[in-house]
C-alpha positions in Angstrom: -21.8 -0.6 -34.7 -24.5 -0.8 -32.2 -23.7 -4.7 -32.1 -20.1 -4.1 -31.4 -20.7 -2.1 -28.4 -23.0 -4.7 -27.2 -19.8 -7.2 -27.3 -17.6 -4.7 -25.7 -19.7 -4.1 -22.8 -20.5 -7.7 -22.3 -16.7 -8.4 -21.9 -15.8 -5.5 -19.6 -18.8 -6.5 -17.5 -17.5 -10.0 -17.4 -13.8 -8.7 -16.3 -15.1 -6.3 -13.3 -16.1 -9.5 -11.7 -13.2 -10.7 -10.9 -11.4 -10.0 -7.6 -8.8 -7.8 -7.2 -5.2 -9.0 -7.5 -4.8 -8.1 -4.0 -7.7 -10.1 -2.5 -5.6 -13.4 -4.3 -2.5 -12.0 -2.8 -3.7 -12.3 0.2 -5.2 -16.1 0.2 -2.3 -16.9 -1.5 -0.1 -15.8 1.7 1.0 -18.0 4.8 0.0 -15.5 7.5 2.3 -14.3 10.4 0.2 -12.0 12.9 2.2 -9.5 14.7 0.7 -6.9 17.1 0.8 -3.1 15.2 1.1 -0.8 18.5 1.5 -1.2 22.1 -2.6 -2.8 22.8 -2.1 -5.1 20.8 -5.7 -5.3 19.3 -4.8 -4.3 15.8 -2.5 -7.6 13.9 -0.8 -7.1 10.3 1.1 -10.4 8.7 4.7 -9.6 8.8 4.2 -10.9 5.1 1.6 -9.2 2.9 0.9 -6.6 5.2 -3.3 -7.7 6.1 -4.5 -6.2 8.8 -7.2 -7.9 11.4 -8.2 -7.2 14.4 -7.2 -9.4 17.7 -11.0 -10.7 18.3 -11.2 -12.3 15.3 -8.7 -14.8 16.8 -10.4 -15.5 20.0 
């Protein structure tokens, strides 16, 4: 039995290294920044919704 959980645990270890379906989601995407409030220093694609901020593009 001991052996068994010695597989299982192996497995879900190897599983929580992948990255979250969202992180693909957004690599996947063809961004379109758009300003979220009236400064303008916060950007969210018009697409998948990522948010960055309006340095990051200077």
């Amino acid at each position: 039995m001991y052996i068994v959980e010695l597989i299982l645990g192996a497995l879900k270890k190897k599983k929580k290294n992948l990255p979250p379906p969202e992180l693909e989601e957004f690599t996947r995407c063809e961004h379109v920044f758009m300003p979220v409030d009236s400064t303008g220093e916060m950007l969210a694609c018009a697409n998948c919704g990522l948010l960055k901020h309006r340095d990051m593009f200077s």
